[in-house]
Backbone as JSON, one array per atom type, in Angstrom:
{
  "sequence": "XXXXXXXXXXXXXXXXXXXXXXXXXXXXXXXXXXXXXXXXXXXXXXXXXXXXXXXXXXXXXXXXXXXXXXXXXXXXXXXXXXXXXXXXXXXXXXXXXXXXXXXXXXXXXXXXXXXXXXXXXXXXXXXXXXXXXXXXXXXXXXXXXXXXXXXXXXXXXXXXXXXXXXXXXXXXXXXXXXXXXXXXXXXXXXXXXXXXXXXXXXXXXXXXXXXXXXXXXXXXXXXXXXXXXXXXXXXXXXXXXXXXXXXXXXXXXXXXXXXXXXXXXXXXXXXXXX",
  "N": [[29.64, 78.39, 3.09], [30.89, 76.75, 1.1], [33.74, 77.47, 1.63], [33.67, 76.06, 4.28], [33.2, 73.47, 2.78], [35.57, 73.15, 1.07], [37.38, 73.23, 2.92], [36.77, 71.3, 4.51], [37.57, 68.9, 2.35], [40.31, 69.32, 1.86], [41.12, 68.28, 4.22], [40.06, 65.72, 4.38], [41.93, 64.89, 1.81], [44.38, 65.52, 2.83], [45.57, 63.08, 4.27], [45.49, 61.07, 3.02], [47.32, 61.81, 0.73], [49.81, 62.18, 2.34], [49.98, 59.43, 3.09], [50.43, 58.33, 0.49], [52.72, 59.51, 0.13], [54.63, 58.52, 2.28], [54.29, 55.88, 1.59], [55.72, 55.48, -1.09], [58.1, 56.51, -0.51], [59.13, 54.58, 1.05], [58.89, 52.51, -1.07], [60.78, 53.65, -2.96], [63.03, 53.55, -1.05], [63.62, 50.45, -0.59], [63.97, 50.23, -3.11], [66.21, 51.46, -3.54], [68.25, 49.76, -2.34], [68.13, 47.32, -3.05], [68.81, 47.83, -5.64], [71.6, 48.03, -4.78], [72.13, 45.85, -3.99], [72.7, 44.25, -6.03], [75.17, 44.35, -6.98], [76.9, 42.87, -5.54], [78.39, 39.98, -4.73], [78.68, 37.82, -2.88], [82.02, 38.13, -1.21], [82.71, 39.94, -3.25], [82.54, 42.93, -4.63], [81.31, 45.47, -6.94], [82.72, 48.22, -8.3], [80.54, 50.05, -8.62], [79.35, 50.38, -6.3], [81.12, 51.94, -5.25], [80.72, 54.44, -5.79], [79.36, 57.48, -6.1], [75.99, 58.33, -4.97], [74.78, 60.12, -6.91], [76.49, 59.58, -9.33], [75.51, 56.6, -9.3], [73.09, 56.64, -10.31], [73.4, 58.12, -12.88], [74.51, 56.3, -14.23], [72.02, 54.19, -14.18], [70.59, 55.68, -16.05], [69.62, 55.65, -18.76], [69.26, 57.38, -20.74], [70.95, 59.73, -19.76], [73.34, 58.06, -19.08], [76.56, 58.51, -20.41], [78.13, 56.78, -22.02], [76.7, 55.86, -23.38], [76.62, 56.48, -26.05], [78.65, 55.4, -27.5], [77.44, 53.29, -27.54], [74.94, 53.35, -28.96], [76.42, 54.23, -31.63], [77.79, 51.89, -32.09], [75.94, 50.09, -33.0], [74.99, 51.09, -35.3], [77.29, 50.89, -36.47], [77.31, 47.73, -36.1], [75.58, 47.25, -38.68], [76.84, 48.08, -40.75], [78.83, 47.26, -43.13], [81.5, 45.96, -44.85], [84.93, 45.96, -45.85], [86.38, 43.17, -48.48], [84.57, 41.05, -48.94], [81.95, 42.51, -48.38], [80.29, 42.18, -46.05], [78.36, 42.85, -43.25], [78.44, 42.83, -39.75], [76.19, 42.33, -38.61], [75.62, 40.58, -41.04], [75.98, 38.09, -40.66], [74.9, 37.19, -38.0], [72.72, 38.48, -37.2], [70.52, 40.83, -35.36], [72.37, 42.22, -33.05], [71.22, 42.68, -30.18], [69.65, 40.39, -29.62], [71.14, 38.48, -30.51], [73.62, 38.39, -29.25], [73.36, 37.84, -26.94], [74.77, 37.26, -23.56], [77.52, 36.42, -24.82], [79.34, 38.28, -23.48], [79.74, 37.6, -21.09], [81.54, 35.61, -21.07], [84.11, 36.03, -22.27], [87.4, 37.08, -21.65], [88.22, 33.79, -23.7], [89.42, 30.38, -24.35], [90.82, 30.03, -27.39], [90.56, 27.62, -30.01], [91.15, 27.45, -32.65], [93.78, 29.41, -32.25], [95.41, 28.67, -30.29], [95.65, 29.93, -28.43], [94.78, 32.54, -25.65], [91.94, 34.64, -25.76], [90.02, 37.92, -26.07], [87.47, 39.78, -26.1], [87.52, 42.11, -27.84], [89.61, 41.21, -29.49], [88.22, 38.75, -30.66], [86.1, 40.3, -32.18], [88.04, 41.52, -34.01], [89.17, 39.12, -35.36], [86.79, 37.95, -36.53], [86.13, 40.01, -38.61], [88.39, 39.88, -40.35], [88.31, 37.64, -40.84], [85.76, 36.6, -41.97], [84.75, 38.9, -42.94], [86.67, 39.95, -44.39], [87.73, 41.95, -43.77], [90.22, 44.86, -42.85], [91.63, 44.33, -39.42], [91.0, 45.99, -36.31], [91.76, 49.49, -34.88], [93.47, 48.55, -31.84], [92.17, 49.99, -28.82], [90.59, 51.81, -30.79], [88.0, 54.06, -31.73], [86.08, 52.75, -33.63], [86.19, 50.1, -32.79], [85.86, 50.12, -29.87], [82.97, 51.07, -29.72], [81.59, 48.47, -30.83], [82.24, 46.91, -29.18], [81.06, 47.81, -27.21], [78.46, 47.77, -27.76], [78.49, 45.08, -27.54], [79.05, 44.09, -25.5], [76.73, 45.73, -24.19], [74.71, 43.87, -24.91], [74.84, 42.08, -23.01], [74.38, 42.84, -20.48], [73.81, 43.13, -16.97], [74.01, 39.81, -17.0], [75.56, 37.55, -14.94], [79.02, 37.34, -14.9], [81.11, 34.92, -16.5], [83.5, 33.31, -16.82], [85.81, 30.65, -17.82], [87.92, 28.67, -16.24], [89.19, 26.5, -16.7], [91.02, 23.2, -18.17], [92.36, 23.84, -20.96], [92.72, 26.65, -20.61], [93.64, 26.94, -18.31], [96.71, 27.49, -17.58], [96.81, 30.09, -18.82], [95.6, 31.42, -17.24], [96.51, 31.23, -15.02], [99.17, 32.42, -15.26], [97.77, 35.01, -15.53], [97.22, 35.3, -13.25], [99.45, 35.77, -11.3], [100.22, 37.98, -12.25], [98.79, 39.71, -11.37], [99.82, 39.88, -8.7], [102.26, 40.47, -8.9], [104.98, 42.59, -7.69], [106.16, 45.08, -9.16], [107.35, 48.09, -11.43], [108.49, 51.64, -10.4], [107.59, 52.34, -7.61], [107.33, 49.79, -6.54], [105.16, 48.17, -6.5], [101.96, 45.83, -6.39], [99.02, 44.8, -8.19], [97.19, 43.53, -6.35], [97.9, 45.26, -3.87], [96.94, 47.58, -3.92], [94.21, 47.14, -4.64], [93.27, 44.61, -3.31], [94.44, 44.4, -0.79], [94.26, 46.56, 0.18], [91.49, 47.71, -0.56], [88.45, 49.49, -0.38], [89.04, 51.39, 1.47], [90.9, 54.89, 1.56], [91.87, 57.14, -0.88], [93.36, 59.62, -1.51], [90.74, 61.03, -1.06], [89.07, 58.92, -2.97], [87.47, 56.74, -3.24], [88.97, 52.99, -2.85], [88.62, 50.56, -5.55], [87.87, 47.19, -5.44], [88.73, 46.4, -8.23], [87.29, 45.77, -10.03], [85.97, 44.59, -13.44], [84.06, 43.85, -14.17], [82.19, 45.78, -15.7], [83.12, 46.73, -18.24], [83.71, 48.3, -21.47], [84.12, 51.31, -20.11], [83.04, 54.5, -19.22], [84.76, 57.12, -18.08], [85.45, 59.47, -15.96], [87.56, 60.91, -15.56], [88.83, 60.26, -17.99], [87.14, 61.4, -19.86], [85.74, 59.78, -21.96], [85.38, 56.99, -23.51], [86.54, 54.1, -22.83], [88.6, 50.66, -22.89], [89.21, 47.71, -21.15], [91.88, 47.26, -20.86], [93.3, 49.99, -21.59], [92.65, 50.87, -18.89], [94.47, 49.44, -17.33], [96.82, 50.05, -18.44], [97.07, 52.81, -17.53], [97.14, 52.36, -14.46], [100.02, 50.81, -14.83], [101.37, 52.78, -15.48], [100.73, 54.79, -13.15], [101.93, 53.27, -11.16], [104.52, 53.74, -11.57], [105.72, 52.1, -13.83], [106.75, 50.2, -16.64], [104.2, 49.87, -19.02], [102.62, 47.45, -20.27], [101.86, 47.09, -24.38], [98.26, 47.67, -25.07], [95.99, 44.81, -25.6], [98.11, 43.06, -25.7], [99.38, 39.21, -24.51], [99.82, 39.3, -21.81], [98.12, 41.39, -20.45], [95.59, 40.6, -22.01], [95.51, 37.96, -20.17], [95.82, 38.75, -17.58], [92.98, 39.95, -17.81], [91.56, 38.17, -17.75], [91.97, 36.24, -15.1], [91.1, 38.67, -13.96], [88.02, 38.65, -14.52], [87.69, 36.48, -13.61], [87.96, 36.34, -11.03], [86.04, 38.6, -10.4], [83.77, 37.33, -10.77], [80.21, 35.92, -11.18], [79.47, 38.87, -10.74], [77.18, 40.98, -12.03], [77.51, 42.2, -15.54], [77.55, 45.63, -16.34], [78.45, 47.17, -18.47], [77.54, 49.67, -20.57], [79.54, 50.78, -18.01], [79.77, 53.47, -15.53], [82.68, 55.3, -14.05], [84.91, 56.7, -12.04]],
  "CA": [[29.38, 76.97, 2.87], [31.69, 76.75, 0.11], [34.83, 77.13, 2.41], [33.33, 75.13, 4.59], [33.29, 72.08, 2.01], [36.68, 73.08, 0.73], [38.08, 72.91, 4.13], [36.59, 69.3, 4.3], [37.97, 68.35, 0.96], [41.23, 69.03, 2.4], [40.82, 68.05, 5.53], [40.28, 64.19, 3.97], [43.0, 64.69, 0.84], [45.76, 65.28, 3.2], [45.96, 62.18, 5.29], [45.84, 60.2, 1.62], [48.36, 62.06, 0.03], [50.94, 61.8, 3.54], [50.07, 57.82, 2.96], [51.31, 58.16, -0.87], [54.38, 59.75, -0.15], [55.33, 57.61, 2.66], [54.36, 54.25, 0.9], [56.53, 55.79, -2.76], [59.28, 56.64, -0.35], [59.6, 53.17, 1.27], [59.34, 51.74, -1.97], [62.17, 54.04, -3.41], [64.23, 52.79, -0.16], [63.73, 49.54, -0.89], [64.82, 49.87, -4.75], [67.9, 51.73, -3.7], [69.09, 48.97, -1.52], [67.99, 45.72, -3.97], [70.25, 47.99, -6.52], [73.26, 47.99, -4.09], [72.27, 44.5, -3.6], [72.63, 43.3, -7.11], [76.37, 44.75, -7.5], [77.62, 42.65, -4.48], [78.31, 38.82, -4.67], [79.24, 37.26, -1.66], [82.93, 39.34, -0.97], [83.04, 40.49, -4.07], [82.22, 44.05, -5.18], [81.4, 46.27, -8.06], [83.06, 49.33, -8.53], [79.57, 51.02, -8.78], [79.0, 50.76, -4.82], [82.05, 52.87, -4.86], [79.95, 55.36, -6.66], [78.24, 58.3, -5.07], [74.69, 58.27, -5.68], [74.8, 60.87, -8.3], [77.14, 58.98, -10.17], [74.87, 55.65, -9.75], [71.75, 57.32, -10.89], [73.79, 58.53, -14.15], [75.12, 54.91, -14.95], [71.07, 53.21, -14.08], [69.8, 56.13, -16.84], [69.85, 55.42, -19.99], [69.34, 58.85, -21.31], [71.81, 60.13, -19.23], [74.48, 57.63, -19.13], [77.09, 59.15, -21.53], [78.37, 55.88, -22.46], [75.25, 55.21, -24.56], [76.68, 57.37, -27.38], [78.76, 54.83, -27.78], [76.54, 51.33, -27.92], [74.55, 53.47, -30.46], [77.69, 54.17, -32.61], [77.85, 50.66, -31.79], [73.98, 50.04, -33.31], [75.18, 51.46, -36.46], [78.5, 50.01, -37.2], [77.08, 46.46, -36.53], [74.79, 47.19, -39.71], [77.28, 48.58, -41.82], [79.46, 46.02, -44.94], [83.35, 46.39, -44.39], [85.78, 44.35, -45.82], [86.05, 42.49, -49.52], [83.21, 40.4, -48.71], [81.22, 42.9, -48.2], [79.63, 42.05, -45.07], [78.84, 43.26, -42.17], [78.64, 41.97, -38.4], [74.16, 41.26, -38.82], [74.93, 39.84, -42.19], [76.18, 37.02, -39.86], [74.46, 37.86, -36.08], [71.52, 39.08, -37.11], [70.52, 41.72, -34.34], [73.36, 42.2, -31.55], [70.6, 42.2, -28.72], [69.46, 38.98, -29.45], [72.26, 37.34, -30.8], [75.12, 38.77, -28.85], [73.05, 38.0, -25.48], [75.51, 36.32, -22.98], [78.58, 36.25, -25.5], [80.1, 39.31, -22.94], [80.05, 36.87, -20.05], [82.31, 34.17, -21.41], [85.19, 36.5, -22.49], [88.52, 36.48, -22.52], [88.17, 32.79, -23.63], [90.31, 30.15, -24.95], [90.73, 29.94, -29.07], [91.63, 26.19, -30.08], [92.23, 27.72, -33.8], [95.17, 30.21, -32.31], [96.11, 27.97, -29.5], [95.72, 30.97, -27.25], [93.6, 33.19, -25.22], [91.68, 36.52, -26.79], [89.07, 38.4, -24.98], [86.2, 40.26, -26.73], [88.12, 42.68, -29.11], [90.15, 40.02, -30.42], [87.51, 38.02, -30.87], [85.94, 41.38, -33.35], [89.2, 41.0, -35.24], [89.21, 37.96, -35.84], [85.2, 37.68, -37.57], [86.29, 40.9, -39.31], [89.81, 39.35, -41.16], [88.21, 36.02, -41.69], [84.57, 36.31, -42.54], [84.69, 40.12, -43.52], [87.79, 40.21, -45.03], [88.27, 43.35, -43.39], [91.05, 45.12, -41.77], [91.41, 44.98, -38.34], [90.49, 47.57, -36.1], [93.2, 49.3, -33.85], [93.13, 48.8, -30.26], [91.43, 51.66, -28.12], [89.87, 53.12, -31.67], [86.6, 54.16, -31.44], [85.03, 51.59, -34.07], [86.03, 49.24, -31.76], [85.18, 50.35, -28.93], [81.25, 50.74, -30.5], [81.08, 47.66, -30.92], [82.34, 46.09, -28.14], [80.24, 47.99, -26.18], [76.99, 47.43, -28.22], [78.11, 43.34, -27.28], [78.63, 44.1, -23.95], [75.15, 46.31, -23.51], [73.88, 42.96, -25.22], [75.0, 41.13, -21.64], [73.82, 43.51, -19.48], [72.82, 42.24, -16.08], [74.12, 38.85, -16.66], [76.85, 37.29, -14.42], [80.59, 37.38, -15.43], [81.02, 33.57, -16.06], [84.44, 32.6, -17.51], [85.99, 29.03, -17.29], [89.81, 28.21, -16.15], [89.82, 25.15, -16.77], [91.23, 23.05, -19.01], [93.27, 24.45, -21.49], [92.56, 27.84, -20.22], [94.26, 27.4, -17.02], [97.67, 28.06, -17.65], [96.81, 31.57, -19.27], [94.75, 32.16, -16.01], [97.73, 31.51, -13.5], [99.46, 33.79, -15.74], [97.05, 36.25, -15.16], [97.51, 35.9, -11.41], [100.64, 35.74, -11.41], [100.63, 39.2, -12.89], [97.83, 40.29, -10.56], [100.18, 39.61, -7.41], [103.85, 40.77, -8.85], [105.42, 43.98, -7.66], [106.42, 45.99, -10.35], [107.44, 49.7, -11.25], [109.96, 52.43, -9.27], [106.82, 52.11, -6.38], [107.43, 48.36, -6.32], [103.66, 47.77, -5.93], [101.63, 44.72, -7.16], [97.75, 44.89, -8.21], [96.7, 43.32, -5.04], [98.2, 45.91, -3.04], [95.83, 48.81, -3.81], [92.63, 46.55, -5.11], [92.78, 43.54, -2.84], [95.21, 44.42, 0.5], [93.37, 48.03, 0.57], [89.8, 47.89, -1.5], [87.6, 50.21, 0.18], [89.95, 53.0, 1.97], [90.56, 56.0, 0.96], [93.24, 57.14, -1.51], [93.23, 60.94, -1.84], [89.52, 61.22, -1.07], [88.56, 58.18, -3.49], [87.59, 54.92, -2.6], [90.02, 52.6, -3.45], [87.95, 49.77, -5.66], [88.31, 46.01, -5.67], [89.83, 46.79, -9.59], [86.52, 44.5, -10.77], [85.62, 44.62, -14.84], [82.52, 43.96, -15.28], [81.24, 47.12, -16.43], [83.93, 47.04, -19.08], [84.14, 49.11, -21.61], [83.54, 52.21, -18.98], [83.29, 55.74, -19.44], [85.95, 57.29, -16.91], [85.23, 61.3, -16.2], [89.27, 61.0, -15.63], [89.08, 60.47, -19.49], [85.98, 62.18, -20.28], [86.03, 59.45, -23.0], [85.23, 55.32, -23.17], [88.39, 52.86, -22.51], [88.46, 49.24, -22.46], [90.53, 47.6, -19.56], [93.42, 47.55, -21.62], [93.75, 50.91, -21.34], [93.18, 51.12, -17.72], [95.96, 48.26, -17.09], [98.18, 50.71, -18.67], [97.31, 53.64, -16.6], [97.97, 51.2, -13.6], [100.85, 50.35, -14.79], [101.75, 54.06, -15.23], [100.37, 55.03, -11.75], [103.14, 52.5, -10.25], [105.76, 53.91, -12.46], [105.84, 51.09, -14.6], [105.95, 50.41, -17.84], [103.04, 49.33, -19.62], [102.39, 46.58, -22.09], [100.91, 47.36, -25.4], [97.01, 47.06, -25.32], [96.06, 43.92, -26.85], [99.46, 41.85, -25.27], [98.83, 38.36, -24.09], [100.02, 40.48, -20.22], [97.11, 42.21, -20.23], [94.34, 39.38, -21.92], [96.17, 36.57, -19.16], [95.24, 39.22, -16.45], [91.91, 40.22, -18.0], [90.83, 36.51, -17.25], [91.91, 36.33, -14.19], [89.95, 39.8, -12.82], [86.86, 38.02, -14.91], [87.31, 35.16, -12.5], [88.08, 37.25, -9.68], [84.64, 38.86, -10.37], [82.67, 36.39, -11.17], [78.96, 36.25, -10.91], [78.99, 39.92, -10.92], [76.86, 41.53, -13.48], [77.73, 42.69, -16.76], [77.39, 47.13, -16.74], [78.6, 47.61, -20.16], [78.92, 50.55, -20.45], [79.57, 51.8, -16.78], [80.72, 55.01, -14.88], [83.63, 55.55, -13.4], [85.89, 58.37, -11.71]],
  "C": [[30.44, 76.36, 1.97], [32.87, 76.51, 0.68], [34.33, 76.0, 3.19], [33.8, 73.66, 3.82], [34.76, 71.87, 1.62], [38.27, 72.71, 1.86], [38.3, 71.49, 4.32], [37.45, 68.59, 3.58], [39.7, 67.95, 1.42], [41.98, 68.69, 3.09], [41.11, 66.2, 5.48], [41.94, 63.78, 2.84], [44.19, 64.16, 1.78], [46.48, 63.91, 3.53], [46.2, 61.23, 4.15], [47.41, 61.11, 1.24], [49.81, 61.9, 0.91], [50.97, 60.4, 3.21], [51.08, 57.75, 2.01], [52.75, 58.0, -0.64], [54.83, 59.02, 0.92], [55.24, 56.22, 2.08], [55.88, 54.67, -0.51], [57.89, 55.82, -1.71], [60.08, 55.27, 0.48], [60.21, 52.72, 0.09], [60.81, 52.58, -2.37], [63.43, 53.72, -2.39], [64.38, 51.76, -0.76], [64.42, 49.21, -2.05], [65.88, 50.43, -4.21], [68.37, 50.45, -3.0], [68.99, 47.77, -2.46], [68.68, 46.58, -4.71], [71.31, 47.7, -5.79], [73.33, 46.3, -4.39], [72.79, 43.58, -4.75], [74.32, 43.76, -7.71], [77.54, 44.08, -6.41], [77.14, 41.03, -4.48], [79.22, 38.04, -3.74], [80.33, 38.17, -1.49], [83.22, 40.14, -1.84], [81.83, 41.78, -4.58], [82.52, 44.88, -6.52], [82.07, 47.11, -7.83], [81.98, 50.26, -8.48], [79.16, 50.97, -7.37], [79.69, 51.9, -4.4], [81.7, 54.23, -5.13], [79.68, 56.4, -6.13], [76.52, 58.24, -5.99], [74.41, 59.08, -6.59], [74.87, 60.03, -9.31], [76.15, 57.51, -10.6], [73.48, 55.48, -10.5], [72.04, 57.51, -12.59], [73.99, 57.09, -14.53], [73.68, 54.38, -15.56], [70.33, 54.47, -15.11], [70.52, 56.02, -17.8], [70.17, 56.75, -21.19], [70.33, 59.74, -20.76], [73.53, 59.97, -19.46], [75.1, 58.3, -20.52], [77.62, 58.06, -22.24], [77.97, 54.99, -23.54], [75.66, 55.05, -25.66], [77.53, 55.8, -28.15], [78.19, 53.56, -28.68], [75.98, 51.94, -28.83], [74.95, 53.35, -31.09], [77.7, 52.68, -32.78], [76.72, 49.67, -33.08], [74.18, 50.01, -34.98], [76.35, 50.57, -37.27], [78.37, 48.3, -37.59], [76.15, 46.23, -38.21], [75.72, 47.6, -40.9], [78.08, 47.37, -42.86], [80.8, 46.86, -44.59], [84.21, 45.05, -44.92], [85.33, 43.93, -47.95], [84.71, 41.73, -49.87], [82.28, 41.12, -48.72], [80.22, 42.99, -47.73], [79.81, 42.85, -43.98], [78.34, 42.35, -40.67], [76.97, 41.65, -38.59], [74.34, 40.77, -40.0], [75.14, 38.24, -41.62], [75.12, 36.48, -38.67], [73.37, 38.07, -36.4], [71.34, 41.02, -35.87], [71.49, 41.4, -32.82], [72.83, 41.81, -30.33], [70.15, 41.29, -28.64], [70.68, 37.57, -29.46], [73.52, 37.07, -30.02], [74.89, 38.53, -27.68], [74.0, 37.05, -24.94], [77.01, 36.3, -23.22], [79.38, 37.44, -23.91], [80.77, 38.43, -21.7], [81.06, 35.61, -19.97], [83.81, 34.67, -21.8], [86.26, 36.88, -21.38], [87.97, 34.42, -22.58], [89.45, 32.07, -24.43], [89.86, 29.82, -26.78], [91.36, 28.5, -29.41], [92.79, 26.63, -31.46], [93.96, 28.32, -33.78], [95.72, 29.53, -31.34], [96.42, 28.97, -28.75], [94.46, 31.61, -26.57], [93.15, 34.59, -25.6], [90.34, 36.87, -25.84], [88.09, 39.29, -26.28], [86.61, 41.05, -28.06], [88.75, 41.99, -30.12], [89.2, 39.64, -31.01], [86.45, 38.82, -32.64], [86.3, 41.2, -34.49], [88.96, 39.92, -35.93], [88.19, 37.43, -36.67], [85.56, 38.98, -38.32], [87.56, 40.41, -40.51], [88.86, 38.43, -41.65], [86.87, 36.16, -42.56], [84.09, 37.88, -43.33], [85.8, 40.41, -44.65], [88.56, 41.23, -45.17], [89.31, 43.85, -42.77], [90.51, 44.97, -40.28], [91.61, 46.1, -37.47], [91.47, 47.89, -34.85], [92.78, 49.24, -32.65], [92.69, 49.81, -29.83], [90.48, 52.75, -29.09], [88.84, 53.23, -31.24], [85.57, 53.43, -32.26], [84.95, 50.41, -33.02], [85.53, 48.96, -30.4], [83.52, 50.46, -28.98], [81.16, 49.42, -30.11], [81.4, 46.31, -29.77], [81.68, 46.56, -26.8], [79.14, 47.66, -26.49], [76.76, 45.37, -27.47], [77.95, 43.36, -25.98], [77.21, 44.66, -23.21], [74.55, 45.26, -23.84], [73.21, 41.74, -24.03], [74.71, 41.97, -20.46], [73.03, 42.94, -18.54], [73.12, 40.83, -15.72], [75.27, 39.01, -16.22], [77.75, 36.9, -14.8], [80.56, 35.7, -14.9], [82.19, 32.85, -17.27], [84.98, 31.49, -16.86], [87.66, 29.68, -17.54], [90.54, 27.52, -15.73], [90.59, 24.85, -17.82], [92.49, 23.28, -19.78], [93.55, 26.14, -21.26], [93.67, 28.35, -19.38], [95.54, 27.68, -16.77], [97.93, 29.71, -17.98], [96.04, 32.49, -17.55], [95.75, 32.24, -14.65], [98.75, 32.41, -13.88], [99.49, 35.16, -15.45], [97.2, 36.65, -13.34], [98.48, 36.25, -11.04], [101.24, 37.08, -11.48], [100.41, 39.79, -11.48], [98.8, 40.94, -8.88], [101.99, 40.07, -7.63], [104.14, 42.15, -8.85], [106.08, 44.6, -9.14], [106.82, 47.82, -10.25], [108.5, 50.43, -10.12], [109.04, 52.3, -8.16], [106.68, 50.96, -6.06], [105.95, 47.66, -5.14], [102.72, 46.78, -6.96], [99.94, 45.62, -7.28], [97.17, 44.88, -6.88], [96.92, 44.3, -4.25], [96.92, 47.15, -2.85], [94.19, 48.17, -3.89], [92.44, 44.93, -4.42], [93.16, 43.76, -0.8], [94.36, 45.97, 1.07], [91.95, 48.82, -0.17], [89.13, 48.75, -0.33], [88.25, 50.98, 0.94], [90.27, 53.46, 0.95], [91.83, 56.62, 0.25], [92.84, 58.86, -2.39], [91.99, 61.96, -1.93], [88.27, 59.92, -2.25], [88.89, 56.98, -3.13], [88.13, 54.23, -3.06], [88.68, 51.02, -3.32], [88.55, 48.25, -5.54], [88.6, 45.22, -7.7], [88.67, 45.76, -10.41], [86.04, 45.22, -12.36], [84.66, 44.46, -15.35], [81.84, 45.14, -15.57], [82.17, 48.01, -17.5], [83.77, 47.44, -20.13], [83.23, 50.55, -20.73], [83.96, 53.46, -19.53], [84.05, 56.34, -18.01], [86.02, 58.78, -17.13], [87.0, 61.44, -16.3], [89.88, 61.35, -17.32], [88.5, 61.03, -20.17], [85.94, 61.19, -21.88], [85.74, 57.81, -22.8], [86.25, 54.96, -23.15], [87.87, 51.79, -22.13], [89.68, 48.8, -20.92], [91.65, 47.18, -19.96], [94.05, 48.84, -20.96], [93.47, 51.61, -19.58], [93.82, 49.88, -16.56], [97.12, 49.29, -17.23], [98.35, 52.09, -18.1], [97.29, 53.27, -15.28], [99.09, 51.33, -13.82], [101.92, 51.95, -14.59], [101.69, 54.7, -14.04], [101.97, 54.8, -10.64], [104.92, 52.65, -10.75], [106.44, 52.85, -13.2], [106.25, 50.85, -16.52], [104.91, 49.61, -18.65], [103.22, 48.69, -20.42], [101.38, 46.99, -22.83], [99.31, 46.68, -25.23], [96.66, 45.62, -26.03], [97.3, 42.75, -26.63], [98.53, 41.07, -24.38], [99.04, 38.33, -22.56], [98.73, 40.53, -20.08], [95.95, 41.14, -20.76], [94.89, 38.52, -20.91], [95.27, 37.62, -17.99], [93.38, 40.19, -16.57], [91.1, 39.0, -17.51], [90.77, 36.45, -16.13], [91.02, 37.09, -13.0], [88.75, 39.58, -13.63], [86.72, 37.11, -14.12], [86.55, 35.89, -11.2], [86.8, 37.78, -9.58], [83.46, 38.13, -11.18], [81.22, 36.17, -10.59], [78.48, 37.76, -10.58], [78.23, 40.04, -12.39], [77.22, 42.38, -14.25], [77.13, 44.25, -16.72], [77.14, 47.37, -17.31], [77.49, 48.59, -20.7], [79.06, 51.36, -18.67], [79.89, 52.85, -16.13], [81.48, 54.94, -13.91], [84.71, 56.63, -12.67], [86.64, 58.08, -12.74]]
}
């Protein structure tokens, strides 16, 4: 009697539990595809489609992503006092995730005080000298990098939304300008690999449409974070070039530009990359 009932028991379970897992595995279709969907704005593409699903799984975990280590480092440094003044970035800001929301999406912008254009690190510098009275911090270090990732995890999600108008727009044709000029002993422009051949295949890796929003990115290539400074200048190296110093108004002019160029994408910070 006993089997009997247990037979039953299972007899009803199954046909529920077959439901479950086909309803959970729809839904998990469905979320993978509204992710793809949210990294793709009209022709323009992320770099994280280019991904393999491993790789996009590691970026969308938090505990995972290695990039984190950073924005924590990040977490910390904004709290710390630096500088004569003896401030630090919340004695201003308060909390980064509130305060800093959006700020990622507006960079490189124009500066009326310097009568030029600076992009997010600058921008660091520049509240660190004036209102800290602190040194600034060297290009590619790793304070900097913290904290320009903690601003960028602050914009997470929102769409890349710089202006080039105005007074802007000379630094932004600049930037194209760059974008589109051969260069190097391989006398090859940007466009060539990331606009004339985005999505074929370049030694078994997909060749991306070179987009930034998920800037500062962890890059297994580097096993290490880099802003897009520093992969401008391994570009530029690639094409047998030579590179301008991180931080040259080269490299912010064409940071604007591939902020245009991907525009209304969303903000990564910090993303994964080959």
């Amino acid at each position: 009697m006993k089997v009997q009932r247990s037979a039953l028991w299972l007899a009803c379970l199954l046909p529920a539990c077959l439901l479950l897992a086909c309803l959970g595995f729809g839904a998990a279709g469905r979320s993978a595809a509204d992710e793809a969907s949210r990294y793709t704005v009209e022709d323009r593409r992320s770099g994280y489609t280019d991904l393999t699903e491993e790789n996009q799984r590691l970026q969308n975990d938090d505990f995972a992503n290695p990039g984190l280590l950073w924005v924590e480092r990040g977490r910390t440094r904004w709290h710390q006092a630096d500088g004569v003044a003896g401030k630090s970035c919340a004695s201003c800001h308060a909390e980064a995730t509130d305060s800093m929301r959006g700020v990622r999406t507006r960079y490189p912008r124009f500066d009326p005080a310097r009568g030029k254009l600076i992009n997010l690190a600058q921008q660091i510098n520049h509240c660190r000298s004036t209102h800290m009275q602190a040194r600034p911090l060297p290009y590619e270090s790793e304070p900097l990098l913290d904290l320009t990732a903690l601003i960028g995890f602050a914009s997470r999600d929102l769409p890349v939304d710089v202006r080039i108008d105005g007074p802007v727009q000379p630094f932004f044709e600049s930037g194209k300008a760059f974008f589109y000029q051969r260069r190097g002993q391989l006398d090859m422009a940007c466009a060539h690999c990331h606009e004339r051949h985005a999505g074929q295949r370049l030694r078994g890796d997909v060749i991306s449409q070179g987009q930034i929003n998920g800037f500062p990115v962890y890059r297994f290539t580097w096993q290490t974070l880099g802003s897009t400074h520093r992969m401008f200048e391994w570009c530029n190296t690639s094409v047998r070039a030579e590179p301008y110093p991180p931080g040259s108004d080269e490299y912010v002019n064409l940071e604007l530009f591939l902020a245009w160029r991907g525009r209304g994408l969303p903000v990564e910070t910090p993303a994964i990359r080959r």
